[in-house]
N, C-alpha and C positions, 0 to 999 in steps of 0.2 A: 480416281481421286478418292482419298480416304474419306472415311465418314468422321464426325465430329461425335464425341462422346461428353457431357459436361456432369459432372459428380459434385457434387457436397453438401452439407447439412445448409437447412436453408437460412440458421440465422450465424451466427457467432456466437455459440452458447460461451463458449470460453478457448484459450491457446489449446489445449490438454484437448476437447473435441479436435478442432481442425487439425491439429496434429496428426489424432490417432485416423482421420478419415483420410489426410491425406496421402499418408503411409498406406494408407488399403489405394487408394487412388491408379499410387505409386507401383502398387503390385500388378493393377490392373493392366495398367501401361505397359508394362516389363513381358505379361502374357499375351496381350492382346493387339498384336503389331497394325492388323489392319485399321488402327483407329487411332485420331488426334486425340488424345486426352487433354481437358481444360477443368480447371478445378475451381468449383463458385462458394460463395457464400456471402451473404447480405451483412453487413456490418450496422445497418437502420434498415427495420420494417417496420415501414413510415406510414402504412396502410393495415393497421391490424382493428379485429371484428369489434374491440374493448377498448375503451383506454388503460385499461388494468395490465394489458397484455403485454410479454416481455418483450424488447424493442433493439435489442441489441448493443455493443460498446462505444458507438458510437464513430466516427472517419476516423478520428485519431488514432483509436488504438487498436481499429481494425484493419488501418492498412500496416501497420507496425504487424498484426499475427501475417499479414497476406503475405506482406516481405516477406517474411521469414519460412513462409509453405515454402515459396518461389523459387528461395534461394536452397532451402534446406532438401527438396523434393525433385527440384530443376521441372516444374511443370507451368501450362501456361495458367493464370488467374483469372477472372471476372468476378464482379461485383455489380450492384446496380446502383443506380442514384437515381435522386428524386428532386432535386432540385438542382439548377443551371451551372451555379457556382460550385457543385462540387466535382466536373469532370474535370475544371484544368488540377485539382487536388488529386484527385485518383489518378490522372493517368501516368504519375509518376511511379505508380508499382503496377495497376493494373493493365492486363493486355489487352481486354477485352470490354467494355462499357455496354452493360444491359439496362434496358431503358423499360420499367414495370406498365404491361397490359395497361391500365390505366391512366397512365400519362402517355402513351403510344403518340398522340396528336398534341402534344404541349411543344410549338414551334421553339422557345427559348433555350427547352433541355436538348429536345432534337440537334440542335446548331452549336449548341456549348460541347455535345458530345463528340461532334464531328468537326470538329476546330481541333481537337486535341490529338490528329493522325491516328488515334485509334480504332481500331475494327469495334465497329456499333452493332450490336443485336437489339433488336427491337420487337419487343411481343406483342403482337396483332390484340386489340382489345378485343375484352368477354363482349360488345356490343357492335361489330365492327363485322362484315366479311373477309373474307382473303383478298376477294376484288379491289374492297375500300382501303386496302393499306399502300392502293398502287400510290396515294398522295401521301404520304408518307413515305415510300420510297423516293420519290420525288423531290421533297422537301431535305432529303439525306444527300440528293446527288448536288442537289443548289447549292448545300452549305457545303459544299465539297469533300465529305466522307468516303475515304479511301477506298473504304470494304464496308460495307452491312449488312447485316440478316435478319430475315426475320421470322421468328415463332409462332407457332401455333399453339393454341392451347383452349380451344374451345368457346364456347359463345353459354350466354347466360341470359333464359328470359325466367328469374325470377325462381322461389320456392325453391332455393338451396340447392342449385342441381348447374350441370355444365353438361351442353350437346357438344359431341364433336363432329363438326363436317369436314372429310378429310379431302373433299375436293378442295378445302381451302391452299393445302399445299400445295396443289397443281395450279391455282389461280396467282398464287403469288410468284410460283416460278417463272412466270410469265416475263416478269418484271424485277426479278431479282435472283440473284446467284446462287443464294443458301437460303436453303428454307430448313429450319430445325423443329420437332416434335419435343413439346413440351409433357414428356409422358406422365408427371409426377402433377404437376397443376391442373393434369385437364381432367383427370378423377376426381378433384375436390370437390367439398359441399359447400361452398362460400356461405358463413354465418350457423352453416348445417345443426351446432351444435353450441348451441345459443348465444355463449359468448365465447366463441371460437368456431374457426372454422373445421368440418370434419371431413373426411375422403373415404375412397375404398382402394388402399393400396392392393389387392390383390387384382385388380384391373390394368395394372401398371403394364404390366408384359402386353398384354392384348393390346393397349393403345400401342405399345412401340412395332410390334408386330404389322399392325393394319398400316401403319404411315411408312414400314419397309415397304408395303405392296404398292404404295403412291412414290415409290423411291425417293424418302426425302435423304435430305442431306445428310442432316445429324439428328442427335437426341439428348434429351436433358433429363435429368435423372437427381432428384435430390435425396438423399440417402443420409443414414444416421446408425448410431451402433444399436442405439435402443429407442426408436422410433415412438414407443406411446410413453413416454418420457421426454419427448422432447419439449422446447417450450416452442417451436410453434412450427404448425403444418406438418404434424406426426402422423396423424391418420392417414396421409400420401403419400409419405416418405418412404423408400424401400430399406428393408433392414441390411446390412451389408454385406450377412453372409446367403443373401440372396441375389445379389447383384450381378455375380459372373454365370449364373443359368438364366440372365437373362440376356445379357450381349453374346452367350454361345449362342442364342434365339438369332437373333440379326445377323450374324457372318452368312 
């Protein structure tokens, strides 16, 4: 079974970004047969360190750029949403419904997500083990969700930092099909850098490395052309011409 690849810059800076990332996406694909390629980006982050902080274009006219990757690209999409009523809106372009670490246990979006036939990823909260998302798995099979996975991406007790325990992926295989390495969030420094958050991208490889040796499924990967430029969760980001010495790492 192929492994899951998921790329793109994390917010909707603008058309002209997702474009240009998705075209590198697109190459990625075209070299790299052993892997599904799915192309992300958050249209609202609804969860930022500031309220100053840049927020994205908004559902409207970020499923209007999604479209158009979709069709323009022929790749699959994901997005996240953060509240209930916007998955029967997205799942008219999106394939994929990501449901953000911290809402992970909000029963209303859970079942709004999976009402919509869509394959649901869901990422294990920074407070939460791999064991605890067995109720949450749960909760996906009740509302009757087709397909869902779920993410790893680290645990969080406080002072800007994220542990990763990689037995988490083995705890949640237990009990679910896919389990995906969030390689690009589980470096971050949540608030790290006062009013934003900071990372150490050069850790990025090493997280996707260790969770091949826990054989996960897939892996997520938020990337940008010019990462300390970006407006949000730069410091994690991988830059893009570094991207394919990192998935030669994992074949």
């Amino acid at each position: 079974m192929k492994k899951t690849i998921i790329l793109g810059p994390c917010v909707m800076e603008s058309a002209s970004l997702l474009d240009e990332v998705a075209s590198f996406v697109q190459q990625m694909k075209g070299s790299f047969h052993d892997f599904d390629f799915v192309f992300k980006s958050s249209f609202d982050k609804a969860n930022r360190t500031s309220g100053d902080s840049f927020r994205g274009p908004g559902i409207e006219t970020g499923l209007l750029w999604m479209a158009d990757i979709k069709s323009k690209y022929n790749l699959e999409v994901t997005t996240d949403i953060h509240e209930s009523f916007q998955a029967d809106i997205v799942k008219e372009v999106i394939d994929i419904i990501q449901i953000p670490a911290f809402l992970c246990r909000q029963s209303d979006i859970l079942k709004a997500a999976s009402e919509t036939g869509r394959h649901v990823n869901v990422k294990k909260g920074q407070f939460l083990s791999g064991k605890d998302m067995e109720n949450v798995a749960k909760k996906l099979h009740e509302y009757g969700a087709k397909s869902y996975g779920l993410m790893e991406r680290g645990n969080i007790f406080g002072y800007n930092n994220l542990i990763v325990d990689f037995t988490n992926i083995l705890e949640m295989r237990k009990f679910c099909n896919q389990v995906i390495m969030d390689c690009t969030h589980s470096v971050q420094k949540p608030g790290g850098s006062g009013q934003k958050s900071g990372g150490n991208r050069e850790y990025v490889s090493y997280m996707a490395n260790a969770a091949k040796a826990f054989d996960v499924d897939g892996y997520f990967f938020e990337i940008h052309p010019d990462p300390d430029c970006a407006l949000s969760d730069g410091p994690n980001m991988v830059k893009l011409e570094n991207v394919e010495e990192i998935l030669k790492s994992l074949l």
